[in-house]
C-alpha positions in Angstrom: -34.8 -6.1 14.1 -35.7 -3.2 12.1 -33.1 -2.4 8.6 -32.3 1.1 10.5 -31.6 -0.4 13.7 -28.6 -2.8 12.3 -26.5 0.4 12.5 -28.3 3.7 13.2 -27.1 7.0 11.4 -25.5 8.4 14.1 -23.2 5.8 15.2 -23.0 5.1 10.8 -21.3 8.8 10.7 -18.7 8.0 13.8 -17.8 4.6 11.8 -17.0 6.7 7.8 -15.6 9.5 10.2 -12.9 7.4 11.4 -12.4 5.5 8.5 -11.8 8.6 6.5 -9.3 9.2 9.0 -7.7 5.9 8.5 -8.0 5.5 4.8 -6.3 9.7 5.3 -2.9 8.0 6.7 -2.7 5.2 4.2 -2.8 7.8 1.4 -0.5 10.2 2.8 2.0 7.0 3.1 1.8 6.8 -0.6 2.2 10.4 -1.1 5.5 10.1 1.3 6.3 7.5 -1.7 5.4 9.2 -4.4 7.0 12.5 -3.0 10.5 11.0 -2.5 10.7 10.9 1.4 10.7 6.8 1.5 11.3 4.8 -1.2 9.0 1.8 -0.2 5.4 0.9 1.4 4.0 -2.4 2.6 0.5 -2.9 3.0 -1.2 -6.3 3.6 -4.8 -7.8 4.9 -7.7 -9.6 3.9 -8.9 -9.3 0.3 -11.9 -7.7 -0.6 -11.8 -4.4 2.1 -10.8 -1.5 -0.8 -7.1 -1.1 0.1 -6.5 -1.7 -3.9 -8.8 0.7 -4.4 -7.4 3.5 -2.0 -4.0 3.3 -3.3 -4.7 3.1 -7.0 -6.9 6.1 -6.7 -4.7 8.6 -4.6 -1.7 7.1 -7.2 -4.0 8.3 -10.5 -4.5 11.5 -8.5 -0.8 12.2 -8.2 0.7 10.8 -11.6 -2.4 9.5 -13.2 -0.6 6.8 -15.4 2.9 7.4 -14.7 3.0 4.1 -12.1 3.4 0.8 -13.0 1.6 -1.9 -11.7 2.1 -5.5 -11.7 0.2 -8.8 -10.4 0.7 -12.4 -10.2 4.6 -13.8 -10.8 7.3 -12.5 -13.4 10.6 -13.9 -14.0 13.8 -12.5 -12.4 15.4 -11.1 -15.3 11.6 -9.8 -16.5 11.5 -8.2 -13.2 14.6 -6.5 -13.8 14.2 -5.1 -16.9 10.8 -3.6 -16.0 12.7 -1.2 -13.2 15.2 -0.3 -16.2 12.4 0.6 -18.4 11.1 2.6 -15.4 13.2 3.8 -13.0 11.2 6.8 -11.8 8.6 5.4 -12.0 6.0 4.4 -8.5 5.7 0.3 -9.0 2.8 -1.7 -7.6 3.4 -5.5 -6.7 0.1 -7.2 -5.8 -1.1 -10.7 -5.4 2.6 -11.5 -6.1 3.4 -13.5 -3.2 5.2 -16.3 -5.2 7.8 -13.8 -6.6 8.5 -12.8 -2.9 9.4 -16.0 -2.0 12.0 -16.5 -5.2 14.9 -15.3 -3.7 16.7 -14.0 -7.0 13.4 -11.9 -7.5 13.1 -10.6 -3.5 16.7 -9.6 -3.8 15.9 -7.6 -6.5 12.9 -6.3 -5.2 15.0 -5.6 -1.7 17.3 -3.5 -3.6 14.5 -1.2 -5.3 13.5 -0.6 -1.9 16.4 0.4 -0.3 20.5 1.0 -0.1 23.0 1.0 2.8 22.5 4.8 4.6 20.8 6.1 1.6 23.2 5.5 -1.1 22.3 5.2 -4.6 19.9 2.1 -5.7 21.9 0.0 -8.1 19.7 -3.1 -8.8 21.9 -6.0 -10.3 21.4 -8.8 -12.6 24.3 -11.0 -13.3 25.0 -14.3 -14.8 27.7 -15.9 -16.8 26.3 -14.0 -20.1 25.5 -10.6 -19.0 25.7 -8.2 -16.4 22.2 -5.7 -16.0 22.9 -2.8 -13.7 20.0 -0.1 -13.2 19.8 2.9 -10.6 16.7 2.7 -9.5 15.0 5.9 -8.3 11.6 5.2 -8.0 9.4 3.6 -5.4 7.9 0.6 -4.4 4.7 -0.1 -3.0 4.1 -3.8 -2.4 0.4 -4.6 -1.6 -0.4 -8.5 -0.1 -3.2 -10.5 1.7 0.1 -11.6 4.2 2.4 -9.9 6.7 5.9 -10.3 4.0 7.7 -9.5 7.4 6.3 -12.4 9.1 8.0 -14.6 6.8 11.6 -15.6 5.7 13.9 -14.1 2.8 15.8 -11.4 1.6 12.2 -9.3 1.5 10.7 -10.0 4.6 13.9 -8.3 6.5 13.6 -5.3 3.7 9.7 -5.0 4.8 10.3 -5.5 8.8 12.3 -2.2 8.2 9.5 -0.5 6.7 6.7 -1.6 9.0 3.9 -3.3 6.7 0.6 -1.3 7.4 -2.1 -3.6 8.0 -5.3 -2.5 6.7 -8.7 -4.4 7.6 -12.1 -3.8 8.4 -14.4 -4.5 11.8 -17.5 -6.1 11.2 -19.0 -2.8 11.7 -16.7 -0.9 9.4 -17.9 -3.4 7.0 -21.5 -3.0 7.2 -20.8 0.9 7.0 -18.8 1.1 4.2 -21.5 -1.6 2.1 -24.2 0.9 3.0 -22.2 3.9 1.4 -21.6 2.1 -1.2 -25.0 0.8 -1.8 -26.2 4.8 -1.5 -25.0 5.3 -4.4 -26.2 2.8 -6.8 -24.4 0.2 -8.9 -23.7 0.2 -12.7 -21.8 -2.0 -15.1 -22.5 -1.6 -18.9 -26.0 -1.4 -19.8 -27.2 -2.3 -16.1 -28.0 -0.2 -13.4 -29.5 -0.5 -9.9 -31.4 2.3 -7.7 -30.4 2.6 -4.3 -33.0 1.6 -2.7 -32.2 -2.2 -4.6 -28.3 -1.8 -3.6 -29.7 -1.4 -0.1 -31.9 -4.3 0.0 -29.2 -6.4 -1.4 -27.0 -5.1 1.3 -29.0 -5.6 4.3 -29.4 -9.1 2.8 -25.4 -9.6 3.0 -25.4 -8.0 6.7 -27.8 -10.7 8.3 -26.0 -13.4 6.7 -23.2 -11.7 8.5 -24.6 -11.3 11.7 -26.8 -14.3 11.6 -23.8 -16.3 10.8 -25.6 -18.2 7.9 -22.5 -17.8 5.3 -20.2 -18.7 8.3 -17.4 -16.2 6.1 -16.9 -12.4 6.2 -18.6 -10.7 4.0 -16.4 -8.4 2.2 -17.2 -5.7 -0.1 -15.8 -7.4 -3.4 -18.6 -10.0 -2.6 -21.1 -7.5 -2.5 -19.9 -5.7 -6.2 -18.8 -8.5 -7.8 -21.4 -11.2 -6.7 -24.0 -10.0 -4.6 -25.2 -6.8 -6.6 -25.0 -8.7 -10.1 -26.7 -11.3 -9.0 -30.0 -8.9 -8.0 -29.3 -7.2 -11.7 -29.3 -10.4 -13.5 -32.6 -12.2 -11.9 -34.4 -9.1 -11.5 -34.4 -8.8 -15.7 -35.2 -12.7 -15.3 -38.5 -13.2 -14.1 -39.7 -16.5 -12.6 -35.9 -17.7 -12.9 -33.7 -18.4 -9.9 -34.1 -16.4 -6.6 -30.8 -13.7 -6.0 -30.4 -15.0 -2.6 -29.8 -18.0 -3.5 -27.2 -17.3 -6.0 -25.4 -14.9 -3.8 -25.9 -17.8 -0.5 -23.9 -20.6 -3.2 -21.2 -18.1 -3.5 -21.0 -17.7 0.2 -21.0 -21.2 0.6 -18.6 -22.2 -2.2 -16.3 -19.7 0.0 -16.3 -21.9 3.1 -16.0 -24.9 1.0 -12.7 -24.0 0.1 -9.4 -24.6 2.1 -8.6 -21.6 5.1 -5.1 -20.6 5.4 -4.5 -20.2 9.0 -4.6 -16.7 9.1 -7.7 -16.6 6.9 -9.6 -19.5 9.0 -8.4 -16.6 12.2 -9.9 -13.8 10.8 -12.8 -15.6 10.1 -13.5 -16.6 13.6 -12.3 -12.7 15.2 -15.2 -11.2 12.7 -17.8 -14.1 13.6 -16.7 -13.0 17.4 -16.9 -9.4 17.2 -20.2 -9.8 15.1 -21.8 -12.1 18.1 -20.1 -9.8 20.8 -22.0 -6.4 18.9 -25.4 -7.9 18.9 -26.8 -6.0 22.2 -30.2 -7.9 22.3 -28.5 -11.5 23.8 -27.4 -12.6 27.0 -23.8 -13.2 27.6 -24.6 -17.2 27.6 -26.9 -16.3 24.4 -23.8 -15.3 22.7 -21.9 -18.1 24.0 -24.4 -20.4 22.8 -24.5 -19.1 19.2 -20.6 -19.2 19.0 -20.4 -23.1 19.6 -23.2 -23.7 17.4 -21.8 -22.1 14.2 -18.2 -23.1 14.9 -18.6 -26.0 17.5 -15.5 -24.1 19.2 -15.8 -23.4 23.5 -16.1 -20.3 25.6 -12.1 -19.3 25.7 -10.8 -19.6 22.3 -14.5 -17.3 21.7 -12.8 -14.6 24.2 -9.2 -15.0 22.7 -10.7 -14.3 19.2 -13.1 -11.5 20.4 -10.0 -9.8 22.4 -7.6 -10.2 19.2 -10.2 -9.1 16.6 -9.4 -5.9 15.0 -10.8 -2.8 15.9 -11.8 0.2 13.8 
C-alpha cells in the first residue's frame, strides 16, 4: 500500500475537522473553570494522546502562569497549605492517582471542588496541634489515565458529580494527528528534522500499528519522545544502529510490561478497530489476523471492535 493511501487527504481533513471540534469542548470546559461557572473538571484516558497538552495551553492562554500545577503524591497537610498559598488560583492534579486514594488528601481535594448548594469552600485541616482553615475560591482540574468515578472514596463521589470527560484517540485520529505533527518538523536543542524525515518516521510507526508488529498503540508521546529522536540521533551516527530498531525495542519493552485491565482493553479495541479499517481483507482475513496477534476468538474480536472508541 502506497504512504498516501494509509489515509488520503480528504478523509485526513474530516478526521482534524472533528477533532478540532472535540479538542473545542474540552477547552471551553476549562474556560467554564477558569471563568468561575464550575469549580472543578475531570478528565481521564490513555497517556500519550495530547490532553496535557490541550489543557496546559488554553490555561497559559488565559492566565499564562497564574495556575498551579502539581504531579505525582504530596502529603495531606502539603496539600493544604498549597490551596492557602493559592486560593484563586486554577490547580492541576495529574498523575496523582495515589493521593486520590488517601482519604485525608481526597477529602481535601473534594472540598476544593465543591460545597453544599454553593456555599463557601472552607477546606479544613485539623489535628490535636492545629487547626488550618482556608476558603478556597479557585478551581480544580484533575487530569488521570483512570475514570476517579469508577472507583471508591470521598473523590470518586465528588467526580461522579462532575462527569469525568474521557478523552482518547481512534486509531485513525491517531495516525492523523502524527501526520500533523510530523508536517511540521521536530526540534529539541541543536537538532532538527525536515518534514519529509518526521513523515517517514511516521509512516514507520503507522504500519507497526496497522500491521500489528508492536502489538501496543502507538501514541503520540512515542512518536516525540522516542520515535523522532531516535531518527535524529542515528541519522548523525552513520553505520551505527538502525532507528527502526531502536524505536521497535521501545515498542516491545512496552508490551513486556504488566497491562492494567483497562490498559490490556484498550489495547485490544485499537488492535480491533485497526484490523476492522483495513478495507483490502476479507471478513475471515481479518478474523484470521486477530487470533494470530492476540490468540483471542471471533466474539471477544466483535465485543472489542463494537466497544472501541470512536472519533
Amino acid at each position: 500500500m502506497k504512504k498516501q493511501e494509509l489515509l488520503p487527504a480528504r478523509k485526513r481533513a474530516k478526521i482534524r475537522a472533528a477533532l478540532a471540534k472535540r479538542e473545542a469542548v474540552l477547552r471551553a470546559q476549562v474556560r467554564a473553570v477558569v471563568q468561575g461557572y464550575t469549580s472543578a473538571l475531570f478528565v481521564w484516558g490513555p497517556g500519550g494522546l495530547g490532553k496535557s497538552h490541550i489543557l496546559a495551553s488554553e490555561l497559559e492562554g488565559l492566565v499564562g502562569t497564574g495556575w498551579q500545577h502539581h504531579t505525582s503524591y504530596t502529603t495531606p497537610k502539603a496539600l493544604l497549605l498549597s490551596l492557602a498559598e493559592f486560593p484563586d488560583s486554577i490547580h492541576v492534579f495529574e498523575d496523582c492517582e495515589k493521593m486520590y486514594k488517601t482519604d485525608v488528601s481526597s477529602s481535601i481535594l473534594r472540598a476544593a471542588c465543591a460545597a453544599p448548594k454553593g456555599k463557601a469552600r472552607w477546606v479544613i485541616y485539623e489535628t490535636a496541634t492545629e487547626n488550618l482553615r482556608v476558603n478556597f475560591k479557585g478551581g480544580i482540574i484533575i487530569v488521570s489515565n483512570e475514570n476517579i468515578a469508577k472507583g471508591s472514596g470521598p473523590l470518586a463521589a465528588v467526580a461522579s458529580r462532575f462527569r469525568p470527560v474521557k478523552w482518547d484517540l481512534s486509531s485513525e485520529e491517531r495516525m492523523a494527528r502524527m501526520l500533523d505533527i510530523a508536517d511540521q518538523g521536530w526540534s529539541r536543542g541543536p537538532y532538527s528534522l525536515a518534514t519529509k524525515d518526521c513523515l517517514e518516521v511516521a509512516y514507520f510507526l503507522i504500519e507497526e500499528m496497522r500491521g500489528g508488529g508492536a502489538r501496543v498503540p502507538v501514541d503520540l508521546r512515542t512518536f516525540t519522545e522516542h520515535a523522532l529522536p531516535a531518527f535524529a540521533q542515528c541519522s548523525k551516527q552513520k553505520g551505527g544502529v538502525d532507528w527502526r530498531d531502536m524505536v521497535r525495542a521501545k515498542l516491545q519493552g512496552e508490551v513486556g510490561q504488566v497491562e492494567k485491565r483497562s490498559e490490556k482493553t484498550s489495547r485490544l479495541q485499537l488492535l480491533a478497530s485497526t484490523i476492522a479499517a483495513d478495507d483490502k481483507t476479507s471478513g475471515k482475513e481479518k478474523l484470521e489476523k486477530w487470533t494470530q496477534q492476540t490468540g483471542l476468538g471471533k466474539s471477544i474480536y466483535y465485543r472489542h471492535l463494537r466497544e472501541a472508541p470512536r472519533g
